[in-house]
C-alpha positions as CSV (number, residue, x, y, z in Angstrom):
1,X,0.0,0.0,0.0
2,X,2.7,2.2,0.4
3,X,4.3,2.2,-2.7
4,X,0.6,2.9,-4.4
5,X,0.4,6.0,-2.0
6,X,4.0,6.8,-3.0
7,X,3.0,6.5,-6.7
8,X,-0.6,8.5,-6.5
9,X,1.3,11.5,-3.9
10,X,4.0,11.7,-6.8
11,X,1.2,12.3,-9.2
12,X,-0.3,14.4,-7.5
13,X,2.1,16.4,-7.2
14,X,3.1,16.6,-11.1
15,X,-0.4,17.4,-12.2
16,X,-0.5,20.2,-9.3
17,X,3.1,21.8,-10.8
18,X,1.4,21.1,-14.5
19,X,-2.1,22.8,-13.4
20,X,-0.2,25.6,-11.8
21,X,2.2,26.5,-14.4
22,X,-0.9,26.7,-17.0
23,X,-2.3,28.8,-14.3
24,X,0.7,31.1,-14.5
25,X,0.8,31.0,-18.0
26,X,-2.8,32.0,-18.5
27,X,-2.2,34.8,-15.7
28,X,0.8,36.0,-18.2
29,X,-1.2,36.2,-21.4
30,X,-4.5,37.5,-19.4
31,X,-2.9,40.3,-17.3
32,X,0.6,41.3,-18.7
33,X,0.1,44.0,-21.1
34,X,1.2,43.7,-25.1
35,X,3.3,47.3,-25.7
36,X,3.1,49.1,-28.7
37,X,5.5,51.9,-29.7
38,X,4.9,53.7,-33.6
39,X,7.1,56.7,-34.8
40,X,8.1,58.2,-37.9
41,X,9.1,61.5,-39.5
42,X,8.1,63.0,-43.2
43,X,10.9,65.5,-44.1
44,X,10.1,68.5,-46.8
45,X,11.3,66.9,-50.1
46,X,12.8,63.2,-48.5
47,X,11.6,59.8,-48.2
48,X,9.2,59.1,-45.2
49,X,10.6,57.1,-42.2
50,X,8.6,54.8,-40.2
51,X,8.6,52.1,-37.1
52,X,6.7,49.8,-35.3
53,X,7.6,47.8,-32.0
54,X,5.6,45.6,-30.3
55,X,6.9,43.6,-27.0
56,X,5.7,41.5,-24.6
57,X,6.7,40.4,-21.2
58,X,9.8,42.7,-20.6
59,X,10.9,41.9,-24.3
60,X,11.0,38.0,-24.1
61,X,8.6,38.2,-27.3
62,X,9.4,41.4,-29.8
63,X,8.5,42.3,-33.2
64,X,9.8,45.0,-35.0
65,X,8.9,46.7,-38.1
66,X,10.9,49.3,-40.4
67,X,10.4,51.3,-43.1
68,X,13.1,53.4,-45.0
69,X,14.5,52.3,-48.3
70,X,12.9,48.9,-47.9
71,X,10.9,47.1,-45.5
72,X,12.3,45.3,-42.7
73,X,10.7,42.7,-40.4
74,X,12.5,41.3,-37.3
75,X,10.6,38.8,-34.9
76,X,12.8,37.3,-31.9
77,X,11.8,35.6,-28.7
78,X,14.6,35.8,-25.6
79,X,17.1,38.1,-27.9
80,X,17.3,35.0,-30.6
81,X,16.3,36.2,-34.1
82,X,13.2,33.3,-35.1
83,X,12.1,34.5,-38.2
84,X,13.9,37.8,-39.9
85,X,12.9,38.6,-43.4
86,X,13.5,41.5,-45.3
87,X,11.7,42.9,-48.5
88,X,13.6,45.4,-50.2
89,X,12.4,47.9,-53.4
90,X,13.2,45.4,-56.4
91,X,14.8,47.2,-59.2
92,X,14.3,47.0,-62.4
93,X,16.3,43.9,-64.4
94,X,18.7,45.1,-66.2
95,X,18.6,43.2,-69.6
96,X,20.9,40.9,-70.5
97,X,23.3,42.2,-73.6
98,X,22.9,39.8,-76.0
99,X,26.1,37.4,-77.4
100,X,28.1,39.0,-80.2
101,X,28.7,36.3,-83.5
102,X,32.1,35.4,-84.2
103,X,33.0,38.0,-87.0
104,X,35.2,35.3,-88.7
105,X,32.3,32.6,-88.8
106,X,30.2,33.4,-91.9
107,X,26.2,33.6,-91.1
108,X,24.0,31.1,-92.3
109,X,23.6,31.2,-96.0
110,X,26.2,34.0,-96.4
111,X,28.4,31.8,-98.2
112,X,25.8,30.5,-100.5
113,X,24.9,34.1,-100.8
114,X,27.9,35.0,-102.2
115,X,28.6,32.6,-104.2
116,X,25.6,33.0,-106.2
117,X,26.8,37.1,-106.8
118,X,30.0,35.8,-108.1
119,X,28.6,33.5,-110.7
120,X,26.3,35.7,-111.5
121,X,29.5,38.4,-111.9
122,X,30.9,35.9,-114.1
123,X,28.0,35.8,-116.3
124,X,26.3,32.7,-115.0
125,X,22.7,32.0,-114.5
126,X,22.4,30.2,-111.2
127,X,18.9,29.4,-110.5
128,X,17.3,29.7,-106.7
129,X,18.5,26.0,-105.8
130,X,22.5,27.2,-106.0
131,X,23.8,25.0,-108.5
132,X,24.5,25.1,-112.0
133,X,22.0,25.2,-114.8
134,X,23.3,22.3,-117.2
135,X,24.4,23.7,-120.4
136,X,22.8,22.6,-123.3
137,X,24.0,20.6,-126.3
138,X,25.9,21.9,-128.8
139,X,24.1,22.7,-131.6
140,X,20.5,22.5,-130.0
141,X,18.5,25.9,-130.3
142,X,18.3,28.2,-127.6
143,X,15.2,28.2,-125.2
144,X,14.2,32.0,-126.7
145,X,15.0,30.8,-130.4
146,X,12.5,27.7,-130.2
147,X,10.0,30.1,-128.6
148,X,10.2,32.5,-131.4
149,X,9.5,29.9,-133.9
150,X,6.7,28.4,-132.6
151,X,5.4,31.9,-132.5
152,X,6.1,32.1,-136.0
153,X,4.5,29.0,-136.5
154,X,1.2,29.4,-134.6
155,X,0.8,32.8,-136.2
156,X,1.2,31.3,-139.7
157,X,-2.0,29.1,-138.8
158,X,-5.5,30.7,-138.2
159,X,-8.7,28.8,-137.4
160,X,-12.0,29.7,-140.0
161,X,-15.0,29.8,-138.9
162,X,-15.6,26.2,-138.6
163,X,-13.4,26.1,-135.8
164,X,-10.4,24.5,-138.0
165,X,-6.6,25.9,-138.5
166,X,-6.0,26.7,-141.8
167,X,-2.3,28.2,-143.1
168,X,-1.5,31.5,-143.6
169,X,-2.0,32.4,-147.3
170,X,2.1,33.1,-147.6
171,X,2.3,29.1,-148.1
172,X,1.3,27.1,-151.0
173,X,-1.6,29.8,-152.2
174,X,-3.4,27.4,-154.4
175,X,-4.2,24.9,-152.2
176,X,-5.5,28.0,-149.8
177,X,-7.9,29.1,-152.7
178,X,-9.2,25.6,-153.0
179,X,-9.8,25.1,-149.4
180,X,-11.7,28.4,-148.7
181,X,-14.0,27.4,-151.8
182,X,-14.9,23.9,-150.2
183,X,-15.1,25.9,-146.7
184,X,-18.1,28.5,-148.7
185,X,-19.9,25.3,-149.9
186,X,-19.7,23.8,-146.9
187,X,-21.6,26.7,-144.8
188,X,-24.0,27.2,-147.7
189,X,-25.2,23.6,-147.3
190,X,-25.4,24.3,-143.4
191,X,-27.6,27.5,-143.7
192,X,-29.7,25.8,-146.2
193,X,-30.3,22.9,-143.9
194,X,-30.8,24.8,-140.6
195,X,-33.7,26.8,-142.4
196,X,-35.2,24.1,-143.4
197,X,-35.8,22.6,-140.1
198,X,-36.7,25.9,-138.4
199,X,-39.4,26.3,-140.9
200,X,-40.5,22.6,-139.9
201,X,-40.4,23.2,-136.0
202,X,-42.6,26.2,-136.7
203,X,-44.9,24.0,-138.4
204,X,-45.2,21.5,-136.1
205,X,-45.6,23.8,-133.2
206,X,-47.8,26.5,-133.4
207,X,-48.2,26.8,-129.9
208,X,-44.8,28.7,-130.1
209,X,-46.2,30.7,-132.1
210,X,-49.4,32.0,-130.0
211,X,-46.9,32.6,-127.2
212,X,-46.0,35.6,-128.4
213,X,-48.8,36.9,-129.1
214,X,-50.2,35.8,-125.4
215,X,-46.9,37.7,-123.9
216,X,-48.0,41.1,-125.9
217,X,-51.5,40.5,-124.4
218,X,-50.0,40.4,-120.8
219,X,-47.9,42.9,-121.1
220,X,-50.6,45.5,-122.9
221,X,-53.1,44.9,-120.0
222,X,-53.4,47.9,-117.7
223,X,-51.2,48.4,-114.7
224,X,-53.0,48.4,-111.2
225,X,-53.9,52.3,-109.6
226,X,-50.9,53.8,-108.0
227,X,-53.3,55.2,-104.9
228,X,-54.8,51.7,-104.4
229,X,-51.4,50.2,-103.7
230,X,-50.4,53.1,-101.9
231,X,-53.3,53.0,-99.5
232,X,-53.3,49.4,-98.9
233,X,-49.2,49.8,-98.2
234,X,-50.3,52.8,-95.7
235,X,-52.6,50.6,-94.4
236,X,-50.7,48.1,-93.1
237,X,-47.6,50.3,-91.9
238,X,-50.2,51.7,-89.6
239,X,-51.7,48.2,-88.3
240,X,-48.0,47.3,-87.4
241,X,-47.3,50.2,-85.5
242,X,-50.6,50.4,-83.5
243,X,-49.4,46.6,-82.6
244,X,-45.8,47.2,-81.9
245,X,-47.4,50.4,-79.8
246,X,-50.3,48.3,-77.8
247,X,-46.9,45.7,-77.5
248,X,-45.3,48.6,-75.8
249,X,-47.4,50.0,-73.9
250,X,-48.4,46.5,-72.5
251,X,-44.0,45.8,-71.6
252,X,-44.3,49.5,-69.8
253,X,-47.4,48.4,-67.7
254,X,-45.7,44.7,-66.6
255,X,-42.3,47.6,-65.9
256,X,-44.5,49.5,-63.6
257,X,-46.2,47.0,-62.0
258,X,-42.7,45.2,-61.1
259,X,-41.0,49.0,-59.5
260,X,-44.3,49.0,-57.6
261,X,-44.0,46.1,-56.0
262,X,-39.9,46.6,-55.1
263,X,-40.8,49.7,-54.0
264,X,-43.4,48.2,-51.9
265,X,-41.1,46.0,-50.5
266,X,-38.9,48.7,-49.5
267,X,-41.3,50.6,-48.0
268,X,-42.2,48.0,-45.3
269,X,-38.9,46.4,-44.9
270,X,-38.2,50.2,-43.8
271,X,-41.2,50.6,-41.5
272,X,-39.8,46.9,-40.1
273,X,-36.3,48.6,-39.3
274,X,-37.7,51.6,-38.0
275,X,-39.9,49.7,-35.6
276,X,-37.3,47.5,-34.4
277,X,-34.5,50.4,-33.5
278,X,-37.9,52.1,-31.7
279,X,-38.2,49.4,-29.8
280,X,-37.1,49.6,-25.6
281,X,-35.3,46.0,-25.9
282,X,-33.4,46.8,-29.3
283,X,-32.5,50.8,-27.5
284,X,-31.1,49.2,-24.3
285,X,-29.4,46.1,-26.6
286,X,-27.4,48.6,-28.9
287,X,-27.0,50.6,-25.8
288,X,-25.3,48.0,-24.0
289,X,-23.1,46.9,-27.4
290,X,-21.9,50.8,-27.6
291,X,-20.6,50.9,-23.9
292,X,-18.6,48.0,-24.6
293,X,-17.4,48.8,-27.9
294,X,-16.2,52.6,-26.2
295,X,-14.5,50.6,-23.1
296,X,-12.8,48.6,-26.0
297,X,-11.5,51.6,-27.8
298,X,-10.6,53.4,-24.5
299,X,-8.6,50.6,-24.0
300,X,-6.4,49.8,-27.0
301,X,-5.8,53.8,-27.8
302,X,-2.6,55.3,-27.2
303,X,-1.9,56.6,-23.8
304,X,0.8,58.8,-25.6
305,X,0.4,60.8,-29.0
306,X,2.3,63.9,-30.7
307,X,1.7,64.6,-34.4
308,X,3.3,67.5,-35.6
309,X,3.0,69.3,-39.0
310,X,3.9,71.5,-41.2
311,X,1.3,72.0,-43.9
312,X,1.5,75.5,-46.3
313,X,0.2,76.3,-49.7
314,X,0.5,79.3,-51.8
315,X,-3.1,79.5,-51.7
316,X,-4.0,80.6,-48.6
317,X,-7.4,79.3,-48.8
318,X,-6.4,75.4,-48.7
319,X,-4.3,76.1,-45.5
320,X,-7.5,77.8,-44.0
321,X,-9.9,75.0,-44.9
322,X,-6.8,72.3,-43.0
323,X,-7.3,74.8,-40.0
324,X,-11.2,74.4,-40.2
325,X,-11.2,70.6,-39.9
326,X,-8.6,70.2,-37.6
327,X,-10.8,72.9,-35.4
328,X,-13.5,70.5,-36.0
329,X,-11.8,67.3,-34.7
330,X,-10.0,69.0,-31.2
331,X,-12.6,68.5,-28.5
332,X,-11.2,64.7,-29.2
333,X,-7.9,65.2,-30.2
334,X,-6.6,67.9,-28.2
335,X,-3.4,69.1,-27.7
336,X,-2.2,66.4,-28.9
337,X,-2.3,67.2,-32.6
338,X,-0.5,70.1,-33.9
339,X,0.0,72.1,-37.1
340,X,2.2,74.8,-38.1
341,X,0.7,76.7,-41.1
342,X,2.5,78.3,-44.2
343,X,0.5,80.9,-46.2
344,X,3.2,81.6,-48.5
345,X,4.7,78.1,-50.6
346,X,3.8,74.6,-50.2
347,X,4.6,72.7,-47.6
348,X,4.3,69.5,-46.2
349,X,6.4,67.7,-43.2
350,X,6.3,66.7,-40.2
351,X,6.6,63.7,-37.3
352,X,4.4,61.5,-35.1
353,X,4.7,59.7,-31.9
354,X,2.4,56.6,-30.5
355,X,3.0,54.8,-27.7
356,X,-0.1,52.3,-25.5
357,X,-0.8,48.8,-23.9
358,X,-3.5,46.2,-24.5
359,X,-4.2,44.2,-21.6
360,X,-5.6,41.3,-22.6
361,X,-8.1,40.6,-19.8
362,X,-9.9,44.1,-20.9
363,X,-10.5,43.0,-24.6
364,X,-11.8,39.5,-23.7
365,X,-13.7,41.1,-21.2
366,X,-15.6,43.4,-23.4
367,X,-16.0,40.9,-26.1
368,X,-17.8,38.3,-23.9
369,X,-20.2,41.2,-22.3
370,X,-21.6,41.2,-25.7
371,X,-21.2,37.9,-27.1
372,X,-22.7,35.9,-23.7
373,X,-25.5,38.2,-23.5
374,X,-29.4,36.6,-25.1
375,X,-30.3,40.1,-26.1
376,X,-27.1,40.4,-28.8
377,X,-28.5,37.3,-30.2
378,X,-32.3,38.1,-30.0
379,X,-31.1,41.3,-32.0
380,X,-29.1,39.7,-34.3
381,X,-31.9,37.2,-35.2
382,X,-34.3,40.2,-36.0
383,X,-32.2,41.6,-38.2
384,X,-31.7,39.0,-40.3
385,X,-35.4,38.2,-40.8
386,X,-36.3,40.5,-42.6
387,X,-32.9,41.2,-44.3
C-alpha cells in the first residue's frame, strides 16, 4: 500500500506543478500587457521614415517593423532572431546584352549568298536552288530561239470559222484558194439545212407561235392604280405600328407594376427597421453593445500621442480649410495634434509619436459582455429576418 500512496502522492504532485504552471501562463497572457511603440518623420522633399515595436513580457517576445529604403521585419523571442525577413524595393532587371557572332564565322547562308553574286558576276545563271544550270548541247537551239519559232509557226496558222486551223495564205496559195471554196460550200449547205428545219419546227408547233402573241396580251393589259397600292401599303404600316405600340405600352405596364412592388417591398422592410430600432429591448441592446465597444477603444488607444505638421500652400485658402477641420476634430484630439501653417509656398512635413498597452483581460472582457448576453442574439436574429 505504500508504494501505491507513494505512486498517487507523486502524481499528485506533477499534475499540481502542470495545473499551476498553465495557471501562470494564463495569468501571463491574461494580465501582462502587449506594448506598442509607432514613430516616424516625413521631411520636406525626403523619403518618409517609419517604425513599429511591439513587446511582450519585458521583451522575451518582440517584433519590430521598419520602413526606410525597404521594409524590414524582425521577430525574436529571448534576444534570438526566429524569423527575420527582409523585402527590399526590387529594381528594375537590367537586360541581358545579347552574345556577339564570331566576325570570322560566316552567317547562315552568307556563303551560298555570295557565291551565287560571283557566278552571276561571271555571267552565269544560277537558279534559286545554287547550283548550275546544265548547259545545253551543242548545236541545239536556244530556249528564246525555239520560242520564237513556234510563234512564228502558230501565227502562220488561223482557225475559219468552222473552228479548223487553216495556213496562212504566204504558203502554198493554191491549195488556200481551193480550201476556202470547199469551206463556202460547206456553210451554204449548213444555212440551207438549218432553215429548213426551223421552218419545220414552226410547223409543227404552233403553240410557239401563240406565245407571243399571249406575252403582248400580258404585257398590254393595264397596270394596277398607283393610290390603291399606296393606301393598302399605308394601311398596313399603320396596323404594325398600332401593334408594336399596344406591344409597348403592355411591356411598360408589366415595368410599372414590377418598380411597384420593389418599391413596396422597401417601404415596409423600412417601416420593419424603424420599428425594431424604436423598440425599448433593441434601445437598451445597442446601448449595452456601444458601452462595450467605447471601453474597447478606451482601452487599445494610445496613452501617448504627438503629431506634428507643417502643412503651407500658396493658396492661402487650402491652409485655412486644413485649419477648419482640424478645429473641427479638437474636442477629441486635443493638444495632442498640432500644425504649423505656411501661407506663402507649399509645404508638407512633419513627425508623429504613438505609444499604449493592451491588456488582454480588458479586450476578452468586453468581447464576452456582448457575445454571452441573449439580447445580442435576439437582435441579431431580428435583423436577419427580414434582411
Amino acid at each position: 500500500m505504500e508504494i501505491v500512496f507513494f505512486i498517487l502522492k507523486t502524481a499528485g504532485v506533477v499534475l499540481l506543478v502542470i495545473l499551476i504552471l498553465l495557471l501562470l501562463l494564463a495569468a501571463l497572457l491574461l494580465f501582462v500587457p502587449v506594448r506598442y511603440r509607432a514613430e516616424g518623420s516625413l521631411p520636406e522633399g525626403g523619403r518618409p521614415r517609419a517604425s513599429v515595436r511591439v513587446t511582450w513580457l519585458l521583451h522575451l517576445l518582440s517584433f519590430r517593423l521598419e520602413y526606410a529604403d525597404g521594409v524590414k521585419i524582425t521577430v525574436r523571442a529571448a534576444g534570438i532572431s526566429i524569423q527575420p525577413e527582409r523585402w527590399r524595393r526590387q529594381e528594375k532587371e537590367e537586360i541581358p546584352p545579347v552574345p556577339k557572332k564570331d566576325s570570322g564565322a560566316p552567317e547562315n547562308g552568307s556563303g551560298a549568298l555570295k557565291k551565287d553574286f560571283d557566278a552571276s558576276e561571271n555571267g552565269r545563271d544560277v537558279p534559286e536552288n545554287g547550283l548550275n544550270a546544265p548547259e545545253t548541247a551543242v548545236g541545239a537551239p536556244a530556249p528564246e530561239q525555239a520560242a520564237s519559232g513556234q510563234m512564228t509557226a502558230e501565227k502562220t496558222e488561223k482557225p475559219d470559222k468552222t473552228g479548223k486551223n487553216v495556213p496562212g495564205k504566204t504558203e502554198h496559195p493554191e491549195r488556200a484558194a481551193a480550201e476556202e471554196a470547199d469551206c463556202a460550200e460547206g456553210n451554204a449547205a449548213e444555212e440551207t439545212g438549218s432553215a429548213e428545219s426551223s421552218a419545220a419546227e414552226e410547223l409543227q408547233s404552233p403553240e410557239s407561235a401563240a406565245a407571243p402573241e399571249e406575252e403582248e396580251s400580258e404585257t398590254a393589259a393595264p397596270p394596277r392604280s398607283g393610290l390603291a397600292e399606296r393606301l393598302r401599303k399605308w394601311a398596313a404600316a399603320l396596323k404594325q405600328r398600332i401593334a408594336g405600340l399596344a406591344e409597348g405600352l403592355q411591356d411598360a405596364g408589366q415595368a410599372l407594376e414590377r418598380i411597384l412592388k420593389k418599391l413596396e417591398r422597401i417601404r415596409g422592410t423600412v417601416n420593419y427597421y424603424r420599428e425594431l430600432l424604436e423598440d425599448e429591448r433593441s434601445q437598451e441592446t445597442v446601448r449595452m453593445i456601444w458601452k462595450q465597444l467605447k471601453g474597447l477603444l478606451s482601452e487599445t488607444k494610445p496613452k501617448k500621442l504627438s503629431l506634428e505638421l507643417t502643412v503651407g500652400s500658396a493658396d492661402p485658402a487650402v491652409t485655412g480649410n486644413v485649419l477648419a477641420v482640424h478645429g473641427m476634430f479638437y474636442p477629441w484630439i486635443g493638444e495632442a495634434v498640432h500644425i504649423i501653417p505656411d501661407f506663402e509656398r507649399d509645404r508638407l512635413g512633419g513627425e508623429f509619436y504613438a505609444e499604449g498597452r493592451i491588456r488582454t483581460c480588458v479586450v476578452l472582457y468586453h468581447i464576452l459582455r456582448v457575445v454571452l448576453d441573449k439580447k445580442t442574439w435576439t437582435l441579431i436574429r431580428k435583423l436577419k429576418r427580414r434582411s
